[in-house]
C-alpha positions as a Markdown table, in Angstrom:
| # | Residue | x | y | z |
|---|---|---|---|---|
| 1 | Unk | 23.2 | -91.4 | 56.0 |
| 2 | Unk | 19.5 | -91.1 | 55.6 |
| 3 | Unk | 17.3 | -94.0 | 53.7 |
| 4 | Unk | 16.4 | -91.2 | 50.7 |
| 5 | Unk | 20.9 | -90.9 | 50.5 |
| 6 | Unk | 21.2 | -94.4 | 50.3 |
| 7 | Unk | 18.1 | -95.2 | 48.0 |
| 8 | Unk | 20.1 | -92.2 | 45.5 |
| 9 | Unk | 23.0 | -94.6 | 45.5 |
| 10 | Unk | 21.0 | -97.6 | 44.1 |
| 11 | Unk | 19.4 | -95.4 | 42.2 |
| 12 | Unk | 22.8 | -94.3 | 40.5 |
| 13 | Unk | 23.7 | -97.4 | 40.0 |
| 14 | Unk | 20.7 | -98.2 | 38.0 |
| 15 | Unk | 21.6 | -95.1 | 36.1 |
| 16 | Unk | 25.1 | -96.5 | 35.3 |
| 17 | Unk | 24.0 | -100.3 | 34.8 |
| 18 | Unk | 24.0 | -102.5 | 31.6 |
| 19 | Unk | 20.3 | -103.2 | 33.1 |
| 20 | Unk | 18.7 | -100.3 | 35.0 |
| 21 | Unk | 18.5 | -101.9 | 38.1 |
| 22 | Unk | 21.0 | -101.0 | 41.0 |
| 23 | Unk | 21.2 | -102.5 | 44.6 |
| 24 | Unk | 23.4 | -101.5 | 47.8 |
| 25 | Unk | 23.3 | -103.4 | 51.1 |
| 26 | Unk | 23.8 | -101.4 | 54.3 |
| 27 | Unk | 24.1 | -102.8 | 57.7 |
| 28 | Unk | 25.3 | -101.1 | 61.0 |
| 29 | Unk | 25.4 | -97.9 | 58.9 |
| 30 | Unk | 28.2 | -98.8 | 56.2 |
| 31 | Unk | 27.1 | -100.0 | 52.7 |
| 32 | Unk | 28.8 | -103.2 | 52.6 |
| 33 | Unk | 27.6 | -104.5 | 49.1 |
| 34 | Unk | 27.1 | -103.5 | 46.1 |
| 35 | Unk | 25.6 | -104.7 | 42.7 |
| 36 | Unk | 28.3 | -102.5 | 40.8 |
| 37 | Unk | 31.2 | -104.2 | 42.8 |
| 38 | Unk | 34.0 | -105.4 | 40.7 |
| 39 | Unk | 34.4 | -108.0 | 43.4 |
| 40 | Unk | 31.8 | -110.2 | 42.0 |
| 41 | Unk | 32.0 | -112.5 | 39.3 |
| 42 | Unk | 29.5 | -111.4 | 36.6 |
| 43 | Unk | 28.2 | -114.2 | 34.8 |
| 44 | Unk | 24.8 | -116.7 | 34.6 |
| 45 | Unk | 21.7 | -115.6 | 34.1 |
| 46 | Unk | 20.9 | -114.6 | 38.2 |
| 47 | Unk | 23.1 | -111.6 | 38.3 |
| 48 | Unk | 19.7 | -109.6 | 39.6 |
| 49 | Unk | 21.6 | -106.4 | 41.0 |
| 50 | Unk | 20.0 | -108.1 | 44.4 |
| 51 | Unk | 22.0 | -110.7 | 44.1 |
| 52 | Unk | 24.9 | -109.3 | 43.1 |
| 53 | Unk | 24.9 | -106.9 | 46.0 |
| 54 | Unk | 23.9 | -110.3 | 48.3 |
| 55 | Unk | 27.4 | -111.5 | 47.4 |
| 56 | Unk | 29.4 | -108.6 | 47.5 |
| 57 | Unk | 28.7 | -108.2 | 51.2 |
| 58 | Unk | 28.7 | -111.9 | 52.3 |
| 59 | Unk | 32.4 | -112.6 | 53.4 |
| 60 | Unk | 32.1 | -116.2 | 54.6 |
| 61 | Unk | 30.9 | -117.5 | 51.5 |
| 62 | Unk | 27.2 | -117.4 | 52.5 |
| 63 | Unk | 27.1 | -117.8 | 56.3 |
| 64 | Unk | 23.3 | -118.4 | 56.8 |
| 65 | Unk | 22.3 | -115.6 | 58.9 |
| 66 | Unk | 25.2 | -113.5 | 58.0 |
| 67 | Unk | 22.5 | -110.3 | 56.6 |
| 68 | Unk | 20.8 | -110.7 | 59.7 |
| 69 | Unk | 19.8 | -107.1 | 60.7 |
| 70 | Unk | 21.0 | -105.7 | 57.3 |
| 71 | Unk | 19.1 | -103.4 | 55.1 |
| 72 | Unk | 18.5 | -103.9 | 51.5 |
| 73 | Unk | 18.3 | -100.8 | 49.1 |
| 74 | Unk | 16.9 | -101.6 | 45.6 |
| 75 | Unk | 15.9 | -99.2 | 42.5 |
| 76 | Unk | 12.9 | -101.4 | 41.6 |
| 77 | Unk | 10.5 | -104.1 | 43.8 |
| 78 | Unk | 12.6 | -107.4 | 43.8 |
| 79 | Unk | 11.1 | -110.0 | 41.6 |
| 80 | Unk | 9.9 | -113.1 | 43.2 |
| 81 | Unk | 13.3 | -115.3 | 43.1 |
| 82 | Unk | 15.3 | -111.8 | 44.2 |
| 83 | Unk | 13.0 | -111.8 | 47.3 |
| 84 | Unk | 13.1 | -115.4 | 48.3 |
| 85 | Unk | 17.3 | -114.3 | 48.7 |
| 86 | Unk | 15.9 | -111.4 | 50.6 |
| 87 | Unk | 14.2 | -113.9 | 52.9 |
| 88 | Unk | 16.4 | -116.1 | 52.9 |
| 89 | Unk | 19.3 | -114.4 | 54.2 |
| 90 | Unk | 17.2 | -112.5 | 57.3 |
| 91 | Unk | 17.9 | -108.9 | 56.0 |
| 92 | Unk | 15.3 | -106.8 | 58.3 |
| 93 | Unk | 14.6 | -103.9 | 56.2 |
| 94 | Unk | 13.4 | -103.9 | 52.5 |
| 95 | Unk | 13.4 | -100.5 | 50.6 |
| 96 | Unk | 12.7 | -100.1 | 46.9 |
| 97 | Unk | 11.8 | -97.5 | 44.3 |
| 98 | Unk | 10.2 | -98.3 | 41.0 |
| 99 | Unk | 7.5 | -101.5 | 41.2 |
| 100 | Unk | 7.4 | -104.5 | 39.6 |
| 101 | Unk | 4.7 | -102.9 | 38.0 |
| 102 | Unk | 6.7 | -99.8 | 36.5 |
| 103 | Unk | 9.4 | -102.5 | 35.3 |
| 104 | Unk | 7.0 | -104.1 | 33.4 |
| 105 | Unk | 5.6 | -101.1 | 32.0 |
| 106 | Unk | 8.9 | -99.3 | 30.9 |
| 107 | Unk | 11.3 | -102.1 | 30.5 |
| 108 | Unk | 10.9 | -105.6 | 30.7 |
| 109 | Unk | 8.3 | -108.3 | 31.2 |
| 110 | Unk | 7.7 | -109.3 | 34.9 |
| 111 | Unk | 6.2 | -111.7 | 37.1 |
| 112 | Unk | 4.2 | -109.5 | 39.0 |
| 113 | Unk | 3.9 | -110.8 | 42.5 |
| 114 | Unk | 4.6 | -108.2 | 45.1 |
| 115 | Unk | 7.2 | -108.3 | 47.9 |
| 116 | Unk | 4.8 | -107.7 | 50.5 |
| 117 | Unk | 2.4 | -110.9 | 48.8 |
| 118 | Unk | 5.5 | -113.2 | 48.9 |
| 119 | Unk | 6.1 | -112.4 | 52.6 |
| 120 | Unk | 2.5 | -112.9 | 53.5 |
| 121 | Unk | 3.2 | -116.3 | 51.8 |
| 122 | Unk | 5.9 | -117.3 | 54.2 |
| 123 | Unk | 4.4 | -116.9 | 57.2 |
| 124 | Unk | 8.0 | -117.3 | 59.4 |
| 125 | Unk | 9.2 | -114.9 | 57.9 |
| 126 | Unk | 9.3 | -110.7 | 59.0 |
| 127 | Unk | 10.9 | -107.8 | 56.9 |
| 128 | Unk | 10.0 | -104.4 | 56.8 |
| 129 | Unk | 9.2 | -103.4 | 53.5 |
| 130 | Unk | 8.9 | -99.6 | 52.5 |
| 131 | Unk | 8.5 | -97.9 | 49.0 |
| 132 | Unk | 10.4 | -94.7 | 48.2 |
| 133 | Unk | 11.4 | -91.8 | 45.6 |
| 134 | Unk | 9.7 | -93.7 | 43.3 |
| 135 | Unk | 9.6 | -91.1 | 40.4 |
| 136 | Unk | 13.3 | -90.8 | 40.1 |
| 137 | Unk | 13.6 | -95.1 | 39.6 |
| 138 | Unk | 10.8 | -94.8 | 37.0 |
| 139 | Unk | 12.7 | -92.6 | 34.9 |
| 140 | Unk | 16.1 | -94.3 | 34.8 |
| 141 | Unk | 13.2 | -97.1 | 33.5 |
| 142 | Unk | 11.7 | -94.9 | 31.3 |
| 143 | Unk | 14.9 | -94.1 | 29.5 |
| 144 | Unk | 16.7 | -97.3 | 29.5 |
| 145 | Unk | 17.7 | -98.5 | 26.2 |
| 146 | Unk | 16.3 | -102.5 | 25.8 |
């Protein structure tokens, strides 16, 4: 699959979401979490679709450096505590949709710190961070009922 096909899928989860945020990760070509999975208990107030999707693909309860080499796929920029997971769990690649900025705008308040700030803030740590099909994220934002 291409990063536009797999971006789509976060961004359809968004659509379906009691939030409109949606979140897949993909590593060695297979999405193997997912912030819609059923898998995941859904409770507490850090059920960030990042998250979510972080603990849907870890299968040894949280194996530090078990993401290593995965991708993440968000709908909207990860919020600073979302991105310090990101980090923390090694993924390589970082791609997101709406901004924090376009969150804030359409749907809820937001502390808006950028991805790419918070890894210039941790110097030991690398991803690759790229922003795409952002109109299509900003209007699942746009329309989402608060």
């Amino acid at each position: 699959m291409t990063e536009k096909e797999y971006m789509q899928i976060a961004i359809d989860i968004s659509k379906a979401a009691k939030y409109p945020y949606g979140a897949i990760v993909v590593k060695d070509d297979k999405i193997i979490g997912r912030s819609d999975s059923k898998k995941v208990k859904l409770n507490g107030a850090y059920t960030h679709a990042e998250f979510v999707a972080i603990q849907d693909a870890l299968k040894h309860n949280n194996l530090y450096g078990e993401l290593k080499g995965a991708t993440m796929f968000v709908s909207t920029e990860p919020c600073p505590m979302c991105m310090g997971a990101i980090l923390y769990e090694e993924f390589d690649k970082l791609f997101y949709a709406a901004t924090l900025e376009d969150s804030n705008k359409y749907y809820c308040p937001e502390v808006l710190v950028s991805c790419e700030d918070i890894v210039k803030a941790t110097k030991n740590r690398k991803i690759e961070i790229h922003n795409i099909m952002r109109a299509e994220a900003v209007e699942v934002l746009k329309g989402a009922k608060k």
